[in-house]
Structure formats: C-alpha cells, structure tokens
N, C-alpha and C positions, 0 to 999 in steps of 0.2 A: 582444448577448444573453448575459444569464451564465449558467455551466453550471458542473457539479460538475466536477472531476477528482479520480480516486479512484486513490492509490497505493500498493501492497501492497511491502513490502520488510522483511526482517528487521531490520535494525538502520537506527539514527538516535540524534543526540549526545544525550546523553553517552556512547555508547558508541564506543568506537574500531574505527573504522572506515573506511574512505574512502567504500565504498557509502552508508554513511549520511551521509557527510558533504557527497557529493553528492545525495543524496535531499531533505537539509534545502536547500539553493541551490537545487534542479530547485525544489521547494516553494513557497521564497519570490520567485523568480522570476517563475513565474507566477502566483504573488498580484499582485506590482507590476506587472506588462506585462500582464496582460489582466483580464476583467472577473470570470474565473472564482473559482470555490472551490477549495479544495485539499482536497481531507481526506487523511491518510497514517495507512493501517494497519499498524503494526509491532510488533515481538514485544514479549509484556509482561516487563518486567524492572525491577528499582527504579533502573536507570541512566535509563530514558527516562522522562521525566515527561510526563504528561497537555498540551498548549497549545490555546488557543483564543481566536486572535485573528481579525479582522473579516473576516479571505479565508482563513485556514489552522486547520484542527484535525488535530491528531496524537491519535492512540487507539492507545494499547497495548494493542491489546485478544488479543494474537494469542498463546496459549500452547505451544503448537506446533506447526509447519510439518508436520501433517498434516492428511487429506480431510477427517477427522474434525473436526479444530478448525475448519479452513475453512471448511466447509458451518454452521457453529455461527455464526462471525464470519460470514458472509456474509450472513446472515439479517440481525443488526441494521444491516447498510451498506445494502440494499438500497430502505431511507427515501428512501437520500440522491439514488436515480435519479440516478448518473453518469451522463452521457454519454461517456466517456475513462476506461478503464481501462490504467493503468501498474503494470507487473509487472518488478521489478528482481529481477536475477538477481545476487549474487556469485558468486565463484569456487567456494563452499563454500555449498550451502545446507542451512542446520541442517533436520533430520527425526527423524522416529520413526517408523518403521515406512512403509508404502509413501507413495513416492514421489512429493510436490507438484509435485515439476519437473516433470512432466510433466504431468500435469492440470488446473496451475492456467490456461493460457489456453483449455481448455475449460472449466472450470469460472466462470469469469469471465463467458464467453457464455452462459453455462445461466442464470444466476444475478442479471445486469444487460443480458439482454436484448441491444438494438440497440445498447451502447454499445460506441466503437471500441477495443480492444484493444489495445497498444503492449506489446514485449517488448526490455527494455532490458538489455543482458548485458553482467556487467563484466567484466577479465581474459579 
C-alpha cells in the first residue's frame, strides 16, 4: 500500500549541512525501498531548489521556523494526507520569536490527524 511520508527539516543540499544531508539519503531511501511518497518540507532559500521526481518532492516552502509560518505551510501539506510524519531536529534550530521546538509534534497531530509522528534529533 503506498502512503505519503511527510518530512519537515530546516535545511537540505545545497545548503551545508549534515542534517540536511541526511534528510536528502533518509528521502531517497525511502523512495527506493518502499512504495511510499516522500515529500520534504524545508526552509525557503535560493540554496534549495524546488525537485519533483516520481516518489520524492522537496518544497521550500518554509520562511521561518515559527507557529505562525507553520500553521500557513501546514495548511497547503495537508492535500497530501500523510500518514508518517518526520520532524528533524538539528543541534540549532533557526526561529523567530516563540519557540517551534516545542509545538511542532503537537502541531503535527492537530494538523495531519492520525498520522504517526517520528521525532529524529541530531547532536
């Protein structure tokens, strides 16, 4: 059965980063080994570019790692009825003003319902 998985993480290549550079493998990974979809929401910047291949879409759609932008981006992800939500944590996570780290795996279940939540933390 295919199913979405939906992965929120600030950074992905070209920007330097490990987290991202593990976000892009987690990605393609599970494009080849199962039957799923990937989609990866991550911060907009002219370093990540837009992709859209047959099991994976990257969307930069994310401007910053606050509730406010969240609740904005979350609306247009919520088409995609995940099932699996993945929430990468760096060591540092970029913000403006109150604090995503904390809300976003509730915000995740308010927002995509039944889908299973995953909280993957780096350093």
């Amino acid at each position: 059965m295919k199913a979405t998985i939906l992965i929120f993480n600030s950074s992905y290549p070209l920007v330097q980063c490990g987290v991202g550079d593990f976000t892009a493998r987690l990605a393609v990974s599970i494009g080849k080994y199962t039957p799923n979809n990937v989609i990866v929401a991550t911060s907009k910047t002219e370093l990540i570019k837009p992709v859209k291949r047959s099991k994976l879409e990257v969307l930069p759609i994310i401007k910053s790692w606050t509730v406010r932008d969240f609740l904005k981006v979350s609306l247009s992800l919520v088409k995609y009825h995940p099932q699996q939500v993945i929430l990468e944590y760096p060591a540092v996570m970029p913000t403006g003003g109150f604090n995503l780290t904390y809300w976003l795996p509730v915000l995740s279940k308010i927002f995509f319902g039944f889908a299973k939540v995953t909280i993957l933390i780096h350093e």
